[in-house]
C-alpha positions, 0 to 999 in steps of 0.5 A: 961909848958912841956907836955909828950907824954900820948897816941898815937892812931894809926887810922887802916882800918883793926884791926886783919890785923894791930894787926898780924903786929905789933906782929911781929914788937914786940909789945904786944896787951893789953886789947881790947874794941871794935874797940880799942885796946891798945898795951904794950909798956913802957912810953906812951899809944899806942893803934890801933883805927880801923875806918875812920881816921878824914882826909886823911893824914897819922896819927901822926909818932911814934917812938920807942926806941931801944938799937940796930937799926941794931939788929932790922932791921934785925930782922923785916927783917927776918919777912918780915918787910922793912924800907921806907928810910935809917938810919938817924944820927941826931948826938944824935939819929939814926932812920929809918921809917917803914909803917904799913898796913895803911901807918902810919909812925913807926920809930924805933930810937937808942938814940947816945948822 
């Protein structure tokens, strides 16, 4: 059986810390229902879920697609967002990872084949 992605939650310590970041990373916020708010984003469900995380390890890493990564990293850096590494080439994707305000991995990913 193959199974599609349906809702990533992201485990923040600081909602209105996390919600300005991901603005400026280009995420819209959708409804909020009281420590959880959901983001518009096409396909999967992504939402920010503010509370203690169930462990100390950073949450799942999510990945966004794009149609430029350089666009994009200049963009986001120009708003005083960096990536953690450097672009990777997989041969059919590139990608390169940012942190969010509570070390969760956000990666943005340009599809090459």
């Amino acid at each position: 059986m193959a199974l599609g992605i349906d809702t990533v939650f992201v485990w923040v310590t600081d909602l209105e810390g996390s919600l300005d970041w991901y603005l400026r990373f280009g995420i819209e916020p959708g409804p909020r229902h009281g420590d959880f708010q959901r983001m518009q984003t096409e396909g999967a469900r992504f939402a920010l879920h503010q509370g203690r995380r169930p462990t100390g390890d950073p949450t799942a890493v999510v990945g966004f697609g794009v149609v430029s990564l350089e666009t994009e990293i200049e963009r986001l850096d120009g708003l005083g967002i960096v990536p953690i590494d450097g672009i990777t080439d997989t041969g059919s994707a590139r990608f390169t990872t940012f942190a969010d305000p509570d070390g969760n991995q956000i990666q943005l990913v340009q599809r090459t084949g």
